[in-house]
C-alpha positions, -999 to 999 in steps of 0.1 A, spaced: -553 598 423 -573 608 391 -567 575 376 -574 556 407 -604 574 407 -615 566 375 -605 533 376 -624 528 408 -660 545 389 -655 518 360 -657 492 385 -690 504 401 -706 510 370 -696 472 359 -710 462 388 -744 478 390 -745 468 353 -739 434 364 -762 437 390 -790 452 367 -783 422 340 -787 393 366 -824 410 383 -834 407 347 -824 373 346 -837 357 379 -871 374 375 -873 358 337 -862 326 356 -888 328 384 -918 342 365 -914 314 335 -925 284 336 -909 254 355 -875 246 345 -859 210 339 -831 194 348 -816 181 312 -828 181 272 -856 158 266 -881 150 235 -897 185 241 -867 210 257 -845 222 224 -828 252 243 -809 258 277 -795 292 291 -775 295 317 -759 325 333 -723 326 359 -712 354 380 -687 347 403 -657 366 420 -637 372 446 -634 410 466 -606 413 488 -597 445 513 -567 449 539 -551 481 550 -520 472 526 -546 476 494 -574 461 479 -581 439 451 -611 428 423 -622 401 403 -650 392 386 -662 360 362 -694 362 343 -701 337 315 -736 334 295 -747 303 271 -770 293 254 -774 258 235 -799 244 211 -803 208 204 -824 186 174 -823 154 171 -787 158 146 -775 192 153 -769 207 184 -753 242 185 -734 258 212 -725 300 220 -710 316 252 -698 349 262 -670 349 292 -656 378 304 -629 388 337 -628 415 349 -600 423 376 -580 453 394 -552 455 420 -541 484 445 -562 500 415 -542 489 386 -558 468 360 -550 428 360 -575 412 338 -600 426 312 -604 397 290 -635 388 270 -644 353 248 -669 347 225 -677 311 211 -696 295 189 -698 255 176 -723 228 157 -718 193 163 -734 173 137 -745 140 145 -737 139 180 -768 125 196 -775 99 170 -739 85 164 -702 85 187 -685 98 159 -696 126 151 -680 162 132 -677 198 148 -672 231 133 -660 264 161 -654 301 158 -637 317 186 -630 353 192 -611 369 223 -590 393 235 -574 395 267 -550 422 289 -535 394 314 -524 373 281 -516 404 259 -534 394 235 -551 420 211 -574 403 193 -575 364 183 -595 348 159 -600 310 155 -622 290 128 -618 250 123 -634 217 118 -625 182 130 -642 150 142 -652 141 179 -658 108 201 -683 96 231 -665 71 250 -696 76 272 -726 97 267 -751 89 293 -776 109 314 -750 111 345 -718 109 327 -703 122 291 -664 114 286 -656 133 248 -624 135 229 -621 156 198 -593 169 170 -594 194 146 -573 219 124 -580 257 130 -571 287 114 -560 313 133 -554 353 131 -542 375 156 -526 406 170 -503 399 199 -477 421 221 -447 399 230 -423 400 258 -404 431 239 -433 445 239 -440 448 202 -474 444 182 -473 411 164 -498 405 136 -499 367 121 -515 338 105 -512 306 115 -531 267 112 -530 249 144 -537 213 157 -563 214 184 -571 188 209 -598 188 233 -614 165 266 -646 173 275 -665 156 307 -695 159 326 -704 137 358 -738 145 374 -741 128 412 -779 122 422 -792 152 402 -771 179 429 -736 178 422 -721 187 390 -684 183 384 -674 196 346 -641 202 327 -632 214 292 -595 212 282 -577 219 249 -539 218 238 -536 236 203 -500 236 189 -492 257 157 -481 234 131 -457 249 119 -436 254 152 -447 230 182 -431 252 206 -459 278 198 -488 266 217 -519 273 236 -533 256 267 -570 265 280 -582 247 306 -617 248 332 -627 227 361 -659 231 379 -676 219 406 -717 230 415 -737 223 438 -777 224 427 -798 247 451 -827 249 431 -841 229 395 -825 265 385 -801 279 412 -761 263 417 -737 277 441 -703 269 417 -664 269 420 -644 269 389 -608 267 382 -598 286 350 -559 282 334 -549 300 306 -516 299 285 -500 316 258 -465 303 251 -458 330 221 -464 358 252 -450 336 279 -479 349 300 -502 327 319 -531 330 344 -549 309 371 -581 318 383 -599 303 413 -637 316 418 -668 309 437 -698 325 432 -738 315 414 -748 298 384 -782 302 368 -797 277 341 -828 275 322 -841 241 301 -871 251 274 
């Protein structure tokens, strides 16, 4: 009962942290200045904020989860530079399913001016449903545009990344390695009439040194624009490790907030 109880006070004090962070956020939204739609001559920066989740109740038990990402994005003229935070949070019948936070960051150089362009990422993330305990990933590649127009970007890239980590396998054991891995990644973003979004980020990293050690990540989302800076948004998040043989699918609904300056 104690550690339903505690587990239970966590949540609400996530929540009305949440809560706290995203008042913040619409008043800055609402009391700035007029937002836009996409980067132009003059906007160099665009925030956005996610928080979506389901809550679910019967007599048999109740169950959490919540998705909030933030980004923010810079763009010149030859550099554009991209960060995010991401983190789930998720209980069942009180016992914990997902705590698992991401941080990103990447520079693409040359990506406005030419198709090919290069990239450079660091990644850091650690998450309870995958067992992993901490995972760090730095590389470089090059990237493609098969099309990069206002309404619709189709993107390939490739890349070598070095990776640390500390995982817990199936025998539940601590493993701490070092490994270089391939990684792959299809990007694409189709805007329809300025009010529906549909966007999807996938990537396939195989260690090169076994291909049976992989990783897939994979996002799909579909928003619908409210305001210039309000979307109602679905996203479908997959996640796998093959070294832990654990997976997740997550299916959410919730708000998305955005900001061009």
């Amino acid at each position: 009962m104690a550690q339903g109880h505690n587990n239970c006070t966590i949540l609400r004090q996530h929540i009305l942290l949440l809560m706290r962070k995203f008042t913040l956020l619409l008043s800055w939204l609402l009391l700035g200045p007029v937002c836009f739609s996409q980067f132009s001559d003059s906007i160099h920066y665009h925030l956005n904020f996610a928080s979506t989740g389901v809550i679910n109740k019967t007599n048999d038990g109740k169950s959490y989860v919540f998705s909030n990402g933030l980004g923010f994005n810079t763009r010149t003229k030859k550099v554009a530079i991209n960060t995010s935070l991401a983190w789930v949070y998720g209980t069942q019948n009180s016992d914990l399913t997902n705590n698992d936070f991401s941080a990103h960051g990447d520079i693409d150089l040359g990506k406005s001016v030419h198709r090919l362009y290069y990239w450079g990422l660091v990644n850091y993330d650690k998450s309870f449903s995958l067992k992993i305990n901490y995972r760090l990933q730095a590389g470089a590649g090059i990237a493609y545009s098969f099309i990069d127009s206002p309404d619709l970007k189709i993107n390939i890239s490739d890349g070598i990344l070095y990776e640390k980590g500390n995982i817990t396998d199936v025998n539940k054991t601590d493993i701490v390695y070092e490994i270089p891995r391939n990684s792959i990644r299809l990007s694409y973003r189709w805007a329809i009439k300025d009010k529906f979004m549909i966007t999807g980020i996938h990537f396939y990293q195989p260690s090169m040194k076994d291909i049976s050690d992989y990783i897939i990540q994979s996002t799909s989302s579909v928003s619908v624009k409210l305001r210039k800076w309000l979307s109602i948004t679905s996203a479908v998040i997959y996640n796998k490790v093959s070294r832990t043989k654990r997976e997740n699918l997550l299916i959410t609904y919730g708000i998305a907030i955005e900001r061009y300056f």
